[in-house]
C-alpha positions in Angstrom: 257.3 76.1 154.5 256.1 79.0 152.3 257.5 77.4 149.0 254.7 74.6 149.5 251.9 76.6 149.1 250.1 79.6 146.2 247.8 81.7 146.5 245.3 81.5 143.8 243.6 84.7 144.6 246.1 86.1 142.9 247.0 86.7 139.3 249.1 83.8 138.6 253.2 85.0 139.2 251.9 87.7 140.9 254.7 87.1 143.5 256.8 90.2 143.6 256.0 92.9 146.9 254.8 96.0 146.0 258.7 97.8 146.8 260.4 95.4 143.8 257.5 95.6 141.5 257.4 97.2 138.4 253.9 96.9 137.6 250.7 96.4 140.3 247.9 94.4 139.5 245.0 95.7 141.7 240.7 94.9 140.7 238.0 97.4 141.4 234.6 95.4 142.1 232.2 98.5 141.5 229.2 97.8 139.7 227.2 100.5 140.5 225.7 102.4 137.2 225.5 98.7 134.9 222.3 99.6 132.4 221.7 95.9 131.4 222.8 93.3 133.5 224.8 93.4 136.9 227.6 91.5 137.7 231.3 93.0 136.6 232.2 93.8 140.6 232.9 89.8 140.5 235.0 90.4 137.5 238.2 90.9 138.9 238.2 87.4 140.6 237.3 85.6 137.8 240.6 86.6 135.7 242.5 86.0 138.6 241.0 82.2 138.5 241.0 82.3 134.9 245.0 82.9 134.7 246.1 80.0 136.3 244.7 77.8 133.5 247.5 79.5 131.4 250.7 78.7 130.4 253.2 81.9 131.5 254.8 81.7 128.6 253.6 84.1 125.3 255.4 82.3 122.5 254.0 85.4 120.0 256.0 88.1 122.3 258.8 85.1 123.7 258.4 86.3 127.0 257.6 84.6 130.4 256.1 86.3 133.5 258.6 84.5 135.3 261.2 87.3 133.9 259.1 90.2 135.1 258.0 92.0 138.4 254.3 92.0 139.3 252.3 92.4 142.4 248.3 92.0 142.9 247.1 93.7 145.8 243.6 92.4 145.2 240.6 94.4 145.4 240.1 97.8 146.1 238.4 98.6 149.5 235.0 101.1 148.5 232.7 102.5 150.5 230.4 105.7 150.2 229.1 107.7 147.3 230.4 107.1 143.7 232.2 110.5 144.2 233.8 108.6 146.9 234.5 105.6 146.3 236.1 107.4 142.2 238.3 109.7 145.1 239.6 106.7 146.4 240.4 105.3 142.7 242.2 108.1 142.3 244.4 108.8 145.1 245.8 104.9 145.2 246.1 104.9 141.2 248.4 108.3 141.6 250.3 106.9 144.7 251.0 103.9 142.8 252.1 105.8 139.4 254.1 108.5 141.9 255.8 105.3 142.9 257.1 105.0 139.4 255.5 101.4 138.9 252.6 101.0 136.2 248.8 100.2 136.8 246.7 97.2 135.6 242.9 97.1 136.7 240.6 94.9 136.6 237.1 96.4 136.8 234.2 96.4 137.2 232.2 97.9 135.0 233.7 100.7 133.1 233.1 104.1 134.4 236.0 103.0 136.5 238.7 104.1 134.1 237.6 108.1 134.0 239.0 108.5 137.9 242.1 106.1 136.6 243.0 108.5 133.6 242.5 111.7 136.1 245.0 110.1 138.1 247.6 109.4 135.3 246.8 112.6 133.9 247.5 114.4 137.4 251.1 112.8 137.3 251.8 112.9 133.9 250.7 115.9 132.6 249.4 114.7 129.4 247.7 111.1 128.3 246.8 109.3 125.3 243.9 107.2 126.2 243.3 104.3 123.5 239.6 102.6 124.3 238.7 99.2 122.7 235.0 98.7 123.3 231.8 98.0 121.5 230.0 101.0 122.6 231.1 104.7 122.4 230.5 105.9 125.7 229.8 109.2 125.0 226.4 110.1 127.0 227.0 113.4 128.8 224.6 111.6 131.8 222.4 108.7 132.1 220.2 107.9 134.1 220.7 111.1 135.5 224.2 110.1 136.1 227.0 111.9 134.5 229.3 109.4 136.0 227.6 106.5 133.9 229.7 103.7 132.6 227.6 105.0 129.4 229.6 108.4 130.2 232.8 107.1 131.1 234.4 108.5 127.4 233.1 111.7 127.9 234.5 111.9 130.5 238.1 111.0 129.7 237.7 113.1 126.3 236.7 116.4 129.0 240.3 115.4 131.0 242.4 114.8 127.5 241.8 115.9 124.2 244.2 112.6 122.9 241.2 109.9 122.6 241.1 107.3 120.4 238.2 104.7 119.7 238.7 101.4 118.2 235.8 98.4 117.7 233.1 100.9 117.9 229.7 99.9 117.0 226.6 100.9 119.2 225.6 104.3 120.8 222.6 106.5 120.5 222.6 109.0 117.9 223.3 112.2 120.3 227.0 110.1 121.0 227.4 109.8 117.2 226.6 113.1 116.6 228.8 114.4 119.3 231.9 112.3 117.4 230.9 113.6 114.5 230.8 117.1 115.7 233.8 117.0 117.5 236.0 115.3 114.9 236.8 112.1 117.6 239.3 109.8 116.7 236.4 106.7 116.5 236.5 103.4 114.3 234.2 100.6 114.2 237.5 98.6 112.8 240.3 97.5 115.3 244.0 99.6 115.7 246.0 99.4 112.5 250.2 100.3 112.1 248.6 103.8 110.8 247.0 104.2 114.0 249.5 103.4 116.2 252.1 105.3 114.4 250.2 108.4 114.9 249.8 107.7 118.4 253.2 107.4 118.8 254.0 110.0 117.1 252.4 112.6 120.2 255.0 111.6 122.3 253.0 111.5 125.6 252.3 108.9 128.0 249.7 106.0 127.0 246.8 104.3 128.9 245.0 101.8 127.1 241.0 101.0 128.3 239.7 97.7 126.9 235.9 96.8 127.5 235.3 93.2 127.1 232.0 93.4 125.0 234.4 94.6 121.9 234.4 90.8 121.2 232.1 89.4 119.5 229.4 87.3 122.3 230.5 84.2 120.6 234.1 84.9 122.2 232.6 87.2 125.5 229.1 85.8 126.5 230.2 87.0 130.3 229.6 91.0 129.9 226.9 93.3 131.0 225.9 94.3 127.3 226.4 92.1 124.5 227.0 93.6 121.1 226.7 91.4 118.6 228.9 91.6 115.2 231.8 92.2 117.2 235.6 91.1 116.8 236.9 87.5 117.0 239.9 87.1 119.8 242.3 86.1 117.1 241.4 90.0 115.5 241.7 91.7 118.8 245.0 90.0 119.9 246.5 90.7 116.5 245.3 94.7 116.7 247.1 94.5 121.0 250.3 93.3 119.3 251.0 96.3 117.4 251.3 98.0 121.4 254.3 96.0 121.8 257.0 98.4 120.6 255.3 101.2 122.9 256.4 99.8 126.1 258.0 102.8 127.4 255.0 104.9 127.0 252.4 102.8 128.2 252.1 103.9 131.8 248.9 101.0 132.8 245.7 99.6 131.5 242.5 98.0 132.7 239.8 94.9 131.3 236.2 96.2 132.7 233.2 94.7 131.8 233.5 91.0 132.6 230.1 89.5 134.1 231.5 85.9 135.2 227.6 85.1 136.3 226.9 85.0 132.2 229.8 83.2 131.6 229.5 80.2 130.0 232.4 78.0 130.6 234.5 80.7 131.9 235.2 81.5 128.2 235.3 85.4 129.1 237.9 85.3 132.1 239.9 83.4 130.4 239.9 85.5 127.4 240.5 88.5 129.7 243.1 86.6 131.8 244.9 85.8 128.4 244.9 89.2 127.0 246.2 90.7 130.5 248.9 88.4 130.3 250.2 89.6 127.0 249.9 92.9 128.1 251.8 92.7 131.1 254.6 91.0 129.1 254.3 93.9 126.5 254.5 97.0 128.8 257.1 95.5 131.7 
């Protein structure tokens, strides 16, 4: 009877249990430092809709998610204080990373990842975080919040000193000057062979953090704050598939940022649900 029915609240071939699976999809619907408009805690279920409009078959990497082993738990259960509900992050993220199976998140807004990469770097040792984002995310608070999605960067630079920045294109000129001052590893352009060679290169453990807003609005209308002169999804998918040869290093990654209530025609999910796809294919 069971072969007659899917469940759509899944990621699509999301079908393995967590015991076989190589890699767990699971969505964190925490929204609760957005600056500009609300909305990313929906985020997570939007991909997961968004994905079964897609074919499971990359015909850039020739691989099919048939031929891997996925599960998607769904969304995280919060409750509390933000301390909390990041303690929570990070305890399941470890578990699942002690379990030697890699992590893909869906956020929520961004200020998720910094309890993510504490985790990785708590199993790990050391971690190469690689951001794709429009802004820098490099406020030490705001709002009077140090745990900001504006902060979320500075953050992850305080936990590893192996940061790097690509798409970068808005912040306030204390972040700039802190990049500057610190010698950061920030672009406004997208991850070259140069960059990812270097990367490489350190040997350690990578965790890639991609914010949706490093698009251009024109290709992500459904995020919290727009940037415009951003990158076409042609541009980023092309910079994502230099990551391919790096599958043994790249230990998880998350998409925060989506806002399905501004998205128009489900253009963002679907971006996102795309661009999760190729990554799974790339790092399992």
């Amino acid at each position: 009877m069971k072969e007659h029915f899917i469940d759509l609240s899944k990621f699509i071939m999301a079908d393995s249990s967590y015991e076989e699976a190589d890699g767990v999809v699971i969505s964190i619907p925490y929204d609760g430092t957005t600056s500009f408009k609300p909305g990313t805690r929906e985020g997570g279920s939007a991909i997961r809709s968004a994905s079964w409009g897609l074919e499971t078959y990359s015909p850039v990497l020739d691989r099919d998610l048939m031929d891997v082993k996925y599960c998607d738990l769904k969304d995280l259960d919060l409750y509390g204080s933000q301390k909390e509900m990041f303690g929570t992050i990070h305890s399941i993220v470890k578990k699942i990373l002690e379990d030697e199976k890699k992590v893909i998140t869906f956020g929520g807004e961004h200020s998720i990842s910094f309890p993510i990469v504490k985790a990785v770097k708590d199993v790990f040792g050391e971690v190469a975080v690689i951001q794709f984002d429009a802004h820098c995310d490099l406020r030490d608070e705001y709002l009077g919040n140090n745990l900001s999605h504006a902060c979320v960067m500075r953050r992850i630079r305080e936990t590893t000193p192996w940061t790097f920045q690509f798409g970068i294109r808005s912040g306030d000129r204390e972040e700039w000057k802190f990049a500057k001052e610190n010698n950061l590893y920030l672009k406004a352009d997208l991850m070259n062979e140069d960059d990812i060679n270097y990367i490489l290169d350190l040997d350690i453990p990578i965790y890639i953090t991609l914010d949706i807003d490093v698009l251009d609005p024109a290709y992500a209308p459904g995020t919290g704050t727009p940037e415009p002169c951003g990158f076409t999804s042609r541009e980023l998918f092309n910079s994502l598939y230099l990551l391919k040869n790096a599958k043994n290093k790249i230990v998880g990654f998350d998409i925060v940022e989506v806002s399905p209530i501004y998205d128009m025609a489900n253009i963002t999910a679907i971006t996102a649900a795309k661009i999760a796809r190729e990554l799974l294919l790339m790092i399992l």
